[in-house]
C-alpha positions as CSV (number, residue, x, y, z in Angstrom):
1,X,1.5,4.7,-31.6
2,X,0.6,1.9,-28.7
3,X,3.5,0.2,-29.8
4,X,5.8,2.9,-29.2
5,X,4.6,3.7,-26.0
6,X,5.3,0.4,-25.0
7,X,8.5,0.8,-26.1
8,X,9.0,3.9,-23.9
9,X,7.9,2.2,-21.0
10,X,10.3,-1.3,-21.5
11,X,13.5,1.9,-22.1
12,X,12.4,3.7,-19.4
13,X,12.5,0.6,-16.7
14,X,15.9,-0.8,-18.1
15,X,17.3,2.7,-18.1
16,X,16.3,4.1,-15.0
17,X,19.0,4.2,-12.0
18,X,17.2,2.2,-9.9
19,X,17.1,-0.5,-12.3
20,X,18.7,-3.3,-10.2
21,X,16.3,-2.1,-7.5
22,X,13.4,-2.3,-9.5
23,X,14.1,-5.9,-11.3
24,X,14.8,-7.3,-7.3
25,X,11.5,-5.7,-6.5
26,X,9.6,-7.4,-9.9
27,X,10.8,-10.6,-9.4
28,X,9.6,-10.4,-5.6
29,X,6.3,-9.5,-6.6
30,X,6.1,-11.8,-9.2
31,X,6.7,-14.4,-6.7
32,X,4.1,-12.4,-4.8
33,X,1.3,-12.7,-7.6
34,X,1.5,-16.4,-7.9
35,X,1.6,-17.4,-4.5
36,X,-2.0,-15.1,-4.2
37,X,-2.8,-16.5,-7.6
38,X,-2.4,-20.1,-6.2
39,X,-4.6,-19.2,-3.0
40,X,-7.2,-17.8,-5.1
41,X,-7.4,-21.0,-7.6
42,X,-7.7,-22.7,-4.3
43,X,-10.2,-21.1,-2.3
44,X,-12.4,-20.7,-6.0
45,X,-12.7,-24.3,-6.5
46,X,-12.8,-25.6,-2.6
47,X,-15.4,-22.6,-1.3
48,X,-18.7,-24.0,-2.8
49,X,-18.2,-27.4,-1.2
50,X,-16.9,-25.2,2.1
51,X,-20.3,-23.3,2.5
52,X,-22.3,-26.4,1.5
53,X,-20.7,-28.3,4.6
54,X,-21.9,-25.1,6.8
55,X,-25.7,-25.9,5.7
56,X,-26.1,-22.7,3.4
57,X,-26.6,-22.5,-0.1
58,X,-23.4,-22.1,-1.6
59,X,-24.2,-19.8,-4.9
60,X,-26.5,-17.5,-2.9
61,X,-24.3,-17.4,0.1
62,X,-21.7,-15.8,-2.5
63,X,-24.2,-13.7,-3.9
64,X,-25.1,-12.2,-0.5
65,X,-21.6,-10.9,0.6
66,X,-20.2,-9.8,-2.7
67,X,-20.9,-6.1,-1.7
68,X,-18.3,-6.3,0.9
69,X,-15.5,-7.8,-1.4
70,X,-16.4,-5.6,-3.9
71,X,-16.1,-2.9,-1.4
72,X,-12.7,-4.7,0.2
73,X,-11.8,-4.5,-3.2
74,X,-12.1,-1.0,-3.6
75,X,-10.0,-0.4,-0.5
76,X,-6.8,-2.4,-1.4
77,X,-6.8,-1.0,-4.7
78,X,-6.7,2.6,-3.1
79,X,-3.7,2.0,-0.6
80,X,-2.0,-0.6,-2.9
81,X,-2.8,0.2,-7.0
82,X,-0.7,2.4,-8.6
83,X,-2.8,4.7,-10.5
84,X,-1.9,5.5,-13.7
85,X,1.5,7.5,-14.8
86,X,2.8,9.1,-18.1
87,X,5.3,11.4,-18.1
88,X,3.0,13.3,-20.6
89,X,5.2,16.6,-21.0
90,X,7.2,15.6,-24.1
91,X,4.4,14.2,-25.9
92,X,2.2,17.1,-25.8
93,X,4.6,19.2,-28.4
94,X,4.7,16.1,-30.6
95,X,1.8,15.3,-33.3
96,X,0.5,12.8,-31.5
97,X,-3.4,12.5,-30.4
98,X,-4.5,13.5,-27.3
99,X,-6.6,10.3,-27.6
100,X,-4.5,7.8,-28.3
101,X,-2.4,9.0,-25.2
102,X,-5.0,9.0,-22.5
103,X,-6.2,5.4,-23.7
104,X,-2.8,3.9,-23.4
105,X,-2.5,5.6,-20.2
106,X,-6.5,4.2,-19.0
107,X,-5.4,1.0,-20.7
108,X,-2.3,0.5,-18.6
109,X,-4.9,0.5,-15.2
110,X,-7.0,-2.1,-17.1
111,X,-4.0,-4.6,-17.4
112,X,-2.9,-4.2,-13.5
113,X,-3.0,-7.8,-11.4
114,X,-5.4,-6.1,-9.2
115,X,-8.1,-7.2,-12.0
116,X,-6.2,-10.5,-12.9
117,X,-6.4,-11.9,-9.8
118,X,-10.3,-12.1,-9.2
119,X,-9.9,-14.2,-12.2
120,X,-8.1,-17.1,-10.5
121,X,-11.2,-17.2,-7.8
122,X,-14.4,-16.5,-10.1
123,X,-13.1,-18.7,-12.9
124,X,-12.7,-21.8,-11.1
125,X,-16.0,-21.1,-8.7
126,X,-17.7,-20.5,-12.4
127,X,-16.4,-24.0,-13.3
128,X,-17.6,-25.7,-10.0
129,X,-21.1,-24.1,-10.5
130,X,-21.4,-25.8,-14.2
131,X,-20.6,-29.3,-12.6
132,X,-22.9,-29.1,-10.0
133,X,-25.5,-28.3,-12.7
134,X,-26.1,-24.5,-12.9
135,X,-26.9,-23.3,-16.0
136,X,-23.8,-22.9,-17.9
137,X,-24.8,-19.5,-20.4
138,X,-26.7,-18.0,-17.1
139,X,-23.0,-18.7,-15.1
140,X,-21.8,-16.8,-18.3
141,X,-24.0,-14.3,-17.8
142,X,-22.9,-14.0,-13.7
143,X,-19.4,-14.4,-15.3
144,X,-19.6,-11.3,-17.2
145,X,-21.5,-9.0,-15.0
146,X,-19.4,-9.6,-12.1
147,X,-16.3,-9.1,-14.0
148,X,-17.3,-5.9,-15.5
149,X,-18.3,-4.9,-11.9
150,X,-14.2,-5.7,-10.5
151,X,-13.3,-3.4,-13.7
152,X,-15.4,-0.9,-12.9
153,X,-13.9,-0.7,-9.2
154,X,-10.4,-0.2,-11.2
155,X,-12.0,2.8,-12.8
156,X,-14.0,3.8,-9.7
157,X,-10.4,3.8,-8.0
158,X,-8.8,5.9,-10.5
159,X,-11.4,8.5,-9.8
160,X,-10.7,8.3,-6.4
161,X,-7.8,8.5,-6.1
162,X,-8.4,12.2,-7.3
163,X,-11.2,12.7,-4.9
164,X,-10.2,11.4,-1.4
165,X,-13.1,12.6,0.2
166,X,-14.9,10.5,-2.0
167,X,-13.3,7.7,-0.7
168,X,-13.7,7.8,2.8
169,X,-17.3,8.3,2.9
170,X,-17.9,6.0,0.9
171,X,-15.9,3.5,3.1
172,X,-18.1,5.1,6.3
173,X,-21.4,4.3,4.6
174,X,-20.2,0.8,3.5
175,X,-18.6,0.0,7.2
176,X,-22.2,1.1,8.7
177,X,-23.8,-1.1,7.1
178,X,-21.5,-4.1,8.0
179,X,-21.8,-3.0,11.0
180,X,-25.3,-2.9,11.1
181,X,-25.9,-6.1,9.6
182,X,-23.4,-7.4,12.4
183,X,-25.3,-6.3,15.1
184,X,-28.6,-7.5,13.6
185,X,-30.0,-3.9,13.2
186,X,-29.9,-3.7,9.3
187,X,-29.0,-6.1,6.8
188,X,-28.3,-4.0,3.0
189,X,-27.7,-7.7,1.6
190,X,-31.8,-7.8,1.6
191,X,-31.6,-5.1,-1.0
192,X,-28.3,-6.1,-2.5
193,X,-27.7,-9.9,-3.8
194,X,-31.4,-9.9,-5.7
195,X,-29.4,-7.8,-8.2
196,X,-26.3,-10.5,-8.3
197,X,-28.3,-13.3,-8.4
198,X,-30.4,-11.7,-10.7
199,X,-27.5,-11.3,-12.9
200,X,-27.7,-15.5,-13.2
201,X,-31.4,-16.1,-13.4
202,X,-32.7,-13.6,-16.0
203,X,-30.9,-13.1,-19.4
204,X,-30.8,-8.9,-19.3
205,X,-29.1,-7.7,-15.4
206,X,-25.6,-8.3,-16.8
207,X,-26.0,-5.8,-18.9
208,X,-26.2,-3.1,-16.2
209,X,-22.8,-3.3,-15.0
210,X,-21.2,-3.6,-18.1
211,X,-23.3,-0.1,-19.3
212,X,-21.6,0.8,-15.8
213,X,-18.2,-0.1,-16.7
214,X,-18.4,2.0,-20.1
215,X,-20.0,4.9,-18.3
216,X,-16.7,4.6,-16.0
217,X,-14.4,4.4,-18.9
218,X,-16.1,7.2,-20.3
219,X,-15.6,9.6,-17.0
220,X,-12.4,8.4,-16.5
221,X,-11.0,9.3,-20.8
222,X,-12.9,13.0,-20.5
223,X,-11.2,13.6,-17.0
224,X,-7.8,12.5,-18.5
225,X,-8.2,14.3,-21.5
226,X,-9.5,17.6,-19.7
227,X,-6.1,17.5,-17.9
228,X,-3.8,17.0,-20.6
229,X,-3.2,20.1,-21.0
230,X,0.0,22.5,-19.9
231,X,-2.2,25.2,-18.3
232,X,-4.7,23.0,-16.6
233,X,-3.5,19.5,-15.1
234,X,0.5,20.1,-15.5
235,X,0.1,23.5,-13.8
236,X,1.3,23.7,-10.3
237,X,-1.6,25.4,-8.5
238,X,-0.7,28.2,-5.9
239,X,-2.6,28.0,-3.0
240,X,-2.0,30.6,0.3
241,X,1.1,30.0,2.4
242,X,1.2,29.4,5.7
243,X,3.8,29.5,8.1
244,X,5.0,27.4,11.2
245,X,8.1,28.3,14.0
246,X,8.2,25.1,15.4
247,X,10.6,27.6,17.5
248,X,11.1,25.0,20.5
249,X,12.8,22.9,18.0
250,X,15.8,25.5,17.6
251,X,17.3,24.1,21.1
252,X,18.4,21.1,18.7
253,X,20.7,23.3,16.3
254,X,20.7,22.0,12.9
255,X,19.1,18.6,14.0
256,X,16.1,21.0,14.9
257,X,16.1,22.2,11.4
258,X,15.8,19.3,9.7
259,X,13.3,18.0,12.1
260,X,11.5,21.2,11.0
261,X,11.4,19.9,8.2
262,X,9.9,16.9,8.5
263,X,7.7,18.1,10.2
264,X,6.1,20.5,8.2
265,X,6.2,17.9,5.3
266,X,4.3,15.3,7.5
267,X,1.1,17.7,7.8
268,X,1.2,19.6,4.3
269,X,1.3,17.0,2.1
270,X,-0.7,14.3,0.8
271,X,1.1,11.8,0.3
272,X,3.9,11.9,3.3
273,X,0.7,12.5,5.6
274,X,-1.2,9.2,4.3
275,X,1.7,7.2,5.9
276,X,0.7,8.6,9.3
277,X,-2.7,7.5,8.4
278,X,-1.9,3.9,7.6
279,X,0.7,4.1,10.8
280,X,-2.2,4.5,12.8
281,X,-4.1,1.9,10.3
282,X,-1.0,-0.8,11.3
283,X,-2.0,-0.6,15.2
284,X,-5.5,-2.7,14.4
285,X,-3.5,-5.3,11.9
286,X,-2.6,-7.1,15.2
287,X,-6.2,-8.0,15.9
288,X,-5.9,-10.4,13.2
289,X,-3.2,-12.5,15.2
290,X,-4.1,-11.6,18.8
291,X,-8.2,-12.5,18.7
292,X,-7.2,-16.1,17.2
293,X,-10.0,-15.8,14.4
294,X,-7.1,-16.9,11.7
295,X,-5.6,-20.3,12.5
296,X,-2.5,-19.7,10.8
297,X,-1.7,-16.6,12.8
298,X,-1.8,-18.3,15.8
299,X,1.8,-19.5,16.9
300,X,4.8,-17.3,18.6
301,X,6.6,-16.4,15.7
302,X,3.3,-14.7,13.7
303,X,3.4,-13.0,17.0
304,X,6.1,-11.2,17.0
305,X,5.7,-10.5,13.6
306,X,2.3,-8.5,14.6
307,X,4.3,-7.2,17.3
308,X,6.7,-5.8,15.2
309,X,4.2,-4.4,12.2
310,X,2.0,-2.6,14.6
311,X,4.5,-0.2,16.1
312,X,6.8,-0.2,13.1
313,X,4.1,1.3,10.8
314,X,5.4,4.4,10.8
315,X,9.1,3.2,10.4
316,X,8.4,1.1,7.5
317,X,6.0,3.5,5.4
318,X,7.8,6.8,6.4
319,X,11.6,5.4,6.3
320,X,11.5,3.2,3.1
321,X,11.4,6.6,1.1
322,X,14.4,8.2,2.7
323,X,16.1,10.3,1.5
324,X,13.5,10.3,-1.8
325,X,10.9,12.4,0.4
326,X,13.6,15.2,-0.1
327,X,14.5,14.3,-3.7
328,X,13.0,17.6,-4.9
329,X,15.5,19.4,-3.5
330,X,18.4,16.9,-2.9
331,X,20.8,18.9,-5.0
332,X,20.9,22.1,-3.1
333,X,21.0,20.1,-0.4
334,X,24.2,18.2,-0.7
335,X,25.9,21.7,-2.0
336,X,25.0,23.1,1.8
337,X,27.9,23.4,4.3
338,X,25.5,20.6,6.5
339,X,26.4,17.1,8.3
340,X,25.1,14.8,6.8
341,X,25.2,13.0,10.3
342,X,22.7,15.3,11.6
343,X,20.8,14.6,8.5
344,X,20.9,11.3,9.1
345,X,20.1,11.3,12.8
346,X,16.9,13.9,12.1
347,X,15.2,10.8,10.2
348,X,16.4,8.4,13.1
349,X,14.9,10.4,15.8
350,X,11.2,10.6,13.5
351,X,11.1,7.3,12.8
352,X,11.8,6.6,16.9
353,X,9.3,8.7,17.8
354,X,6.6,7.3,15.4
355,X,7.8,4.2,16.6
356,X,7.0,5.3,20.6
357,X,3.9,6.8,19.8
358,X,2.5,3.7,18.1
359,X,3.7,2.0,20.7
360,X,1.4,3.7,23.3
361,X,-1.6,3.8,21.1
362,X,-1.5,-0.1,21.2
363,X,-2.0,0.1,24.8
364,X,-5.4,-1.7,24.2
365,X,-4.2,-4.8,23.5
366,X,-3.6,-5.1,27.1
367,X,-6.9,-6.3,27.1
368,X,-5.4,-9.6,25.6
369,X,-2.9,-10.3,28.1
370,X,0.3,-8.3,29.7
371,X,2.4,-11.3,27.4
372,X,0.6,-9.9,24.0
373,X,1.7,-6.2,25.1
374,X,5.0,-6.9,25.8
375,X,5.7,-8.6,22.2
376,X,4.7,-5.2,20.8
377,X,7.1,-3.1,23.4
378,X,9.9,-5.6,22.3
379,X,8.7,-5.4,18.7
380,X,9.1,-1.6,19.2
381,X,12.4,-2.1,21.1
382,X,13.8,-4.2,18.2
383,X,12.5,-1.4,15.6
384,X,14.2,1.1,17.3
385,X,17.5,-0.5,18.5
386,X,17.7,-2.5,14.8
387,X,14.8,-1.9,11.7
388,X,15.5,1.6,12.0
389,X,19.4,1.2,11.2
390,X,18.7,-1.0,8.4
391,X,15.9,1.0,6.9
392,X,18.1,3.9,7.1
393,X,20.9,1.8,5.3
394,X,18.3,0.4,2.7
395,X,17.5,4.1,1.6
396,X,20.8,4.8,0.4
397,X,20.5,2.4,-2.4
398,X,16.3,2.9,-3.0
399,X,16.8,5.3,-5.7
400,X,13.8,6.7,-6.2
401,X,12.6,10.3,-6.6
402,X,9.6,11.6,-4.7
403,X,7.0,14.2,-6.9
404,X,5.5,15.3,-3.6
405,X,3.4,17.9,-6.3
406,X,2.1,14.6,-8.4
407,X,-1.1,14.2,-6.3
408,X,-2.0,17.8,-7.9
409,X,-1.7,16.1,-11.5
410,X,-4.1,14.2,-13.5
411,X,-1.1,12.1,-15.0
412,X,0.7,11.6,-11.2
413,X,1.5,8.4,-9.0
414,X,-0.5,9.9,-5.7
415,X,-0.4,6.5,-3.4
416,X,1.6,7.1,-0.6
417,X,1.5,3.4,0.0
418,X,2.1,0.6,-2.0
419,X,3.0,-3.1,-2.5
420,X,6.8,-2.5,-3.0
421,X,6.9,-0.3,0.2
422,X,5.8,-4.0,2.1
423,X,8.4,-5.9,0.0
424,X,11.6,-4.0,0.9
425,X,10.2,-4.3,4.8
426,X,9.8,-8.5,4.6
427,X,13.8,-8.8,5.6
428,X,13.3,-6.9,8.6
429,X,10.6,-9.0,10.0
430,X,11.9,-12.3,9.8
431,X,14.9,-11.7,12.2
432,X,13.0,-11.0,15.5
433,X,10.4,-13.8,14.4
434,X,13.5,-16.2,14.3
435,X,15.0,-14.8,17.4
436,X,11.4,-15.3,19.3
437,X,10.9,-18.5,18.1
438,X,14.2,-19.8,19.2
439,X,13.8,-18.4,22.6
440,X,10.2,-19.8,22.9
441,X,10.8,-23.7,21.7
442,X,14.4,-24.0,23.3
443,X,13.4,-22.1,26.5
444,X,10.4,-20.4,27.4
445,X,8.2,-17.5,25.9
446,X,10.0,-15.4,28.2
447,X,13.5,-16.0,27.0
448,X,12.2,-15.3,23.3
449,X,11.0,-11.6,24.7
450,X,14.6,-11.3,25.7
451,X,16.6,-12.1,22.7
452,X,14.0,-10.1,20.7
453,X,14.3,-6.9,22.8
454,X,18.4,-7.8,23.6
455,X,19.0,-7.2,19.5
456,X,17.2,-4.2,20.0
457,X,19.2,-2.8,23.0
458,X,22.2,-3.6,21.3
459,X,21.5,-2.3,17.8
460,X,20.6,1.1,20.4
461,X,24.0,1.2,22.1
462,X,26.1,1.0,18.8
463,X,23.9,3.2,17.2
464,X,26.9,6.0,16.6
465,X,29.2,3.4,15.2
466,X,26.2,2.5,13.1
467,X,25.4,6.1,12.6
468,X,28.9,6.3,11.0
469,X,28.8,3.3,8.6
470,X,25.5,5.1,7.0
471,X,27.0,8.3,6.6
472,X,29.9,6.8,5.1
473,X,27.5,5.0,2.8
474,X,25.5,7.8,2.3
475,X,28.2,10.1,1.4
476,X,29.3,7.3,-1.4
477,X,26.3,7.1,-3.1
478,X,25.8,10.8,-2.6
479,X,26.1,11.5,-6.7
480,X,24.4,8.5,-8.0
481,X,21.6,9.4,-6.1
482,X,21.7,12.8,-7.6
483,X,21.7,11.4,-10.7
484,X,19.1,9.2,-10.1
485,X,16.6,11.9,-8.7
486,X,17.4,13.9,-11.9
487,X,15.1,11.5,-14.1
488,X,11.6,12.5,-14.4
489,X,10.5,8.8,-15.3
């Protein structure tokens, strides 16, 4: 029965509208996965000798922090993992068992790169501590334990992902302690890496997190099979309704409405209002540029590329799914006397103001300079004037329906963000990045501020004639993207 679930998967991804999208999108993260594959294998074999050259002991030095990555760990999976997804309807009027379908499902969250890729580090660091004359079954032991640990976060996140508030205290009690330990007024390490080094020098602590790890498989197969069930986990549940004017809106006629809209979906629903969440997450990403702590971030055009991610958040999470944030009701849509321009123009106008807001919020990084602000106002500039046409023009070929009710389901893809969001959004930063650096080396840093924020100012004053090339785009791929939000797979 594996086998032919298997088989369903391989029919539904070669049948599926979006199936030219989806291959582009593979092979990019495939190219993805081995260049972090690569840095992994690297940084497993060259950190031993690294934190030997600081003066510290190497294995115990890893031993000490590996509650944060564990816990970093946890965190990526949550905005980046795909949980797991089934369309389980069919199957539960077939003779097939309820068992066999929620351990192909688990099973499918076991074999995600999110666990492969630890492998890449712990393998070779494994290898390094035999040859420098560790114990080679106690390494085994450390082996196992902290692998079963990394699957245990995969489980841990699946649960999660269910529970949000879960999450985020979790996340606050974790942060306080790196926090504390920062400041010198608490270090949970003390209490922590006995048990990870212990997991090397006695022959029993591994044992611990692999009972874990079962435990976790255990919760997460009786959730799953609790759920599978029409009249439990596939039931929409009613809750009260609420209602919202938004009457100074109405001044904008039908542009209003949509806005409406829009606005109402931002602040209802999970999954639309997580991408306001990691908007506002994207403003602190430039810190990692604009402090100089990373090496590599430290030249003009990584620059501008921070200029442009942290007022674009909002742009590139919110826009990438439109129109598949109104894929439910698409259809009825399109059969409405309604321009599409104003359609159109509704999402333009969201995106812009995200965009504006952003921009303000990053006021802080004033502290680094008036030069460091202005590459995120012409980041923002650009975003508006130019990102914001072509992710508008990229969603008419992003086929992709939206189950803005899956977060309610046991069976239901609930991230709001993930990994193929950031793939589709890579073309749109490596324009201004080549426009600032040829202003910068040929002139001055000044000059590359202009050409960045001129391609912005002249993507905003053709905007109409850019407004009518979508529409016209839109309107011909109006029925395939009918079709296309017609599939429940």
């Amino acid at each position: 029965m594996i086998k032919h679930f298997i088989s369903l998967e391989w029919k539904s991804f070669l049948r599926s509208a979006s199936f030219g999208t989806n291959l582009a999108l593979k092979i990019f993260m495939t190219l993805g996965a081995l260049y972090f594959a690569a840095m992994f294998v690297g940084l497993g074999i060259a950190v031993y000798f690294l934190i030997e050259d600081a003066g510290l002991k190497p294995f115990e030095t890893v031993n000490k922090f590996l509650i944060y990555y564990f816990t970093a760990d946890l965190v990526i999976r949550y905005f980046l993992q795909t949980t797991p997804v089934l369309n389980i309807k069919p199957l539960t009027i077939l003779n097939i068992k309820k068992n066999t379908i929620v351990n192909f499902v688990i099973g499918k969250s076991a074999l995600s790169f999110f666990n492969f890729l630890h492998a890449f580090f712990f393998i070779p660091f494994s290898i390094v501590l035999v040859k420098e004359g560790f114990n080679p079954m106690q390494v085994v032991f450390w082996h196992i334990g902290v692998f079963s640990i990394i699957y245990s976060m995969n489980f841990i996140n699946v649960l999660v992902n269910k529970k949000d508030s879960i999450f985020y205290v979790v996340l606050t009690i974790v942060g306080g302690f790196g926090l504390a330990q920062y400041y010198g007024w608490f270090d949970v390490t003390v209490y922590t890496s006995p048990f990870f080094q212990g997991m090397y020098d006695t022959s029993y602590l591994f044992l611990f997190p692999i009972a874990a790890l079962v435990l976790l498989y255990y919760f997460n197969f009786k959730f799953f099979k609790n759920n599978l069930t029409l009249d439990t986990g596939l039931a929409v549940k009613s809750k009260e309704a609420t209602t919202e004017n938004l009457t100074f809106l109405d001044q904008f006629g039908t542009l209003g409405t949509f806005l409406k809209n829009d606005i109402k979906l931002l602040k209802r629903n999970k999954r639309s209002r997580t991408t306001v969440i990691m908007s506002v997450v994207f403003i602190f990403y430039g810190l990692l540029f604009f402090t100089n702590s990373i090496e590599a971030y430290n030249n003009p055009a990584m620059h501008v590329f921070a200029g442009i991610f942290v007022s674009g958040g909002f742009l590139f999470t919110f826009g990438q799914f439109v129109p598949s944030w109104d894929s439910a009701y698409y259809q009825l849509m399109m059969s409405q006397n309604i321009p599409y321009r104003e359609y159109i123009k509704s999402k333009w106008w969201l995106m812009v103001i995200g965009t504006v807001v952003s921009t303000i919020l990053a006021s802080f990084y004033l502290y680094f300079g008036w030069h460091i602000y202005l590459l995120i106002v012409v980041g923002a500039i650009f975003n508006i004037g130019v990102n914001s046409h072509l992710v508008m023009l990229g969603g008419a070929f992003v086929k992709t329906p939206i189950d803005l009710s899956s977060s309610k389901q046991a069976f239901g893809n609930k991230q709001a963000f993930n990994m193929k969001t950031m793939l589709i959004s890579l073309p749109k930063l490596l324009l201004p990045m080549a426009l600032y650096a040829a202003g910068y080396y040929i002139f001055s840093p000044e000059v590359g501020l202009l050409f960045v924020a001129g391609a912005g100012v002249l993507g905003f004053a053709f905007r109409n004639k850019v407004f009518t090339m979508i529409e016209k785009i839109y309107k011909t791929e109006k029925y395939a993207t009918i079709s296309a939000y017609k599939q429940t797979n």
